[in-house]
Residue, then its C-alpha position, 0 to 999 in steps of 0.5 A: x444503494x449501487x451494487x458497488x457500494x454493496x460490494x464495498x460494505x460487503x468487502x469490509x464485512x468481510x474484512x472484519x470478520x476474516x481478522x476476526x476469526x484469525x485472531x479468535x477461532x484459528x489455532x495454525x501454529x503457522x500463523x504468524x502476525x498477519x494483517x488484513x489489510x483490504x478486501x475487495x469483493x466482485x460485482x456479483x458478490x461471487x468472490x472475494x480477495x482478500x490482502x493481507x501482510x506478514x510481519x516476518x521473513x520469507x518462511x514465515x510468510x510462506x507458513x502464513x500463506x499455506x496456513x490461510x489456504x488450510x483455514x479458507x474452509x472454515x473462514x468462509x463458512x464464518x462469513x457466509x454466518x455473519x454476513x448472512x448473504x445468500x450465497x458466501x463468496x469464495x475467498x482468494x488469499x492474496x500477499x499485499x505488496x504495500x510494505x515491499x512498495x512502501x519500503x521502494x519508495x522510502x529508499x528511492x527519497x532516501x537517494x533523493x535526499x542525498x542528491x540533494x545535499x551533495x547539489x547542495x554542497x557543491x554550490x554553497x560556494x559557487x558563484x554566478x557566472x556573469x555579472x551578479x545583475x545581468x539585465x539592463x536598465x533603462x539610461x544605463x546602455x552604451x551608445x545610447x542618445x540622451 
């Protein structure tokens, strides 16, 4: 086994044990609908990040944010217990960007698709410019010698 696969089996521990312990031990009332979404874990197993979402507005993403920095202490010490590493990674709380990217790129195919259909309505009655079969065929060119 790699030190990376060590570091990624160690990140999905980590994962499960975070979401876990925010859905079970932390009491914040301003923790809103968080989701951890991934977890990514140095080389040298030092430092973890970890992503998660908040379903909600600004404010309720701030509340959840300040709510994951006063709870750090106790997560870390639940991932040092469960994980049983010899030393527990610090752990960084980072807002994932997945839905604000997600919800960019579902507006620009949503322009995309109206491109299209305005293309597509515009030349539902156009015709093509020259003959409908421009290209010659042999024994029907001008001048030529049978």
């Amino acid at each position: 086994m790699t030190d990376t696969a060590r570091a990624r089996k160690l990140a999905d521990r980590i994962r499960v044990v975070v979401a876990e312990t925010l859905q079970r031990r932390i009491k914040d009332p301003r923790l809103g609908y968080v989701t951890i979404t991934d977890t990514r874990v140095t080389g040298d197993l030092r430092e973890a990040t970890v992503f998660y979402t908040v379903y909600g507005d600004e404010e309720e993403r701030a509340a959840s944010a300040a709510a994951l920095e006063s709870a750090k202490g106790v997560l870390r010490s639940e991932v040092g217990r469960q994980t049983g590493v010899r030393f527990t990674p610090s752990l960084t709380f980072i807002p994932d960007a997945l839905p604000e990217t997600a919800r960019n790129i579902d507006d620009l195919l949503a322009k995309a698709r109206a491109s299209d259909d305005e293309v597509r309505k515009a030349s539902s009655g156009a015709n093509y410019a020259g003959e409908p079969d421009p290209y010659r065929k042999p024994g029907e060119e001008e001048g030529e010698d049978a």
